[in-house]
C-alpha positions in Angstrom: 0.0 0.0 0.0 1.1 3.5 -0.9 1.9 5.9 1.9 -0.6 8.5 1.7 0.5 10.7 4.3 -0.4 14.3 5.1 2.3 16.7 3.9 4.1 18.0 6.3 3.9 21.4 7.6 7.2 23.6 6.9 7.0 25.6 10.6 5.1 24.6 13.9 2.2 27.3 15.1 4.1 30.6 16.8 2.9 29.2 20.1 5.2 25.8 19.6 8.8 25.1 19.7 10.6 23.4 16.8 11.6 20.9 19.3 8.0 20.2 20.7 7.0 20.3 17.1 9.1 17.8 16.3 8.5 15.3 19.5 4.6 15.6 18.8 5.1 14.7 15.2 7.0 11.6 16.4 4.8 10.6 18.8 1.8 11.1 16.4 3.4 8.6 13.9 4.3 5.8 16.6 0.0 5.9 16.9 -1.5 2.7 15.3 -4.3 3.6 13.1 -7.2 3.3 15.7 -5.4 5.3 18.3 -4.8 8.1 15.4 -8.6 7.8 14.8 -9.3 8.3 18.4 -7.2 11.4 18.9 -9.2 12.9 16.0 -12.1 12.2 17.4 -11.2 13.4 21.2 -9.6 16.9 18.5 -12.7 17.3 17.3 -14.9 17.4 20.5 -12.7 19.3 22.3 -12.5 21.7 19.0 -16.6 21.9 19.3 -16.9 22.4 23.2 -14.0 25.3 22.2 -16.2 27.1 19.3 -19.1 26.3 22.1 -17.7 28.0 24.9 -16.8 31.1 22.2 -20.6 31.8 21.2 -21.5 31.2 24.5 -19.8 33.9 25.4 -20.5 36.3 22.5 -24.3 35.1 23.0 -25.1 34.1 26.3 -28.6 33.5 26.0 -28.3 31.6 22.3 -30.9 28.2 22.4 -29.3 24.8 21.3 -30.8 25.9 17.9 -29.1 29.1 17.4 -25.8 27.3 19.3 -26.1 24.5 16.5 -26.7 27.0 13.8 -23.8 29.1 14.8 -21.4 26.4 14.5 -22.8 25.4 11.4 -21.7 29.2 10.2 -17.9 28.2 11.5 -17.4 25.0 10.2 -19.0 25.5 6.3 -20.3 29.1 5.6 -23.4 30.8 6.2 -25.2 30.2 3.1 -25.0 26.4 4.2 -25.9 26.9 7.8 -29.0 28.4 6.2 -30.2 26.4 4.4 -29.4 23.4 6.7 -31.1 25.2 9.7 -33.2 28.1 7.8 -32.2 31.7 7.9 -34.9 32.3 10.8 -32.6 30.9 13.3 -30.3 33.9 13.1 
C-alpha cells in the first residue's frame, strides 16, 4: 500500500517550539491507526466544546438551535448553515 501521508507542515504554530513540534510529530506517527482515529475524534470534541464555549460567550442566552446553527456558520459558511437550519434561526 502507498503511503498516503499528510504533507508536512514547513514551521510549527508561533505558540510551539521546533523541538516540541518535532517530538509531537514523532509521537503522532508511533500511533496505530485506531489510536490516530481516536485522537481525531477526542480533537474534534474538544475543537466543538472550544467554538461552544466562544458563542456562548458572545451570546449568552443563544438556544441549542441558534448554538447548532452558529457552528454550522464556523465550520461550512453561512449560506450552508442556512439552508441546513433556515435563515430564521439567526
Amino acid at each position: 500500500m502507498a503511503d498516503v501521508r499528510a504533507p508536512e507542515l514547513t514551521q510549527p504554530p508561533m505558540d510551539t517550539s521546533a523541538k516540541a513540534w518535532v517530538v509531537a510529530h514523532e509521537r503522532i506517527n508511533s500511533l496505530r491507526p485506531d489510536q490516530k482515529a481516536q485522537l481525531a475524534n477526542t480533537m474534534s470534541i474538544d475543537c466543538e466544546r472550544l467554538a461552544r464555549a466562544g458563542i456562548a460567550v458572545v451570546e449568552p442566552t443563544a438556544s441549542e438551535d441558534r448554538v447548532r446553527h452558529l457552528l454550522a456558520v464556523r465550520r461550512y459558511r453561512p449560506d450552508f448553515a442556512d439552508a441546513a437550519f433556515g435563515p430564521s434561526s439567526c
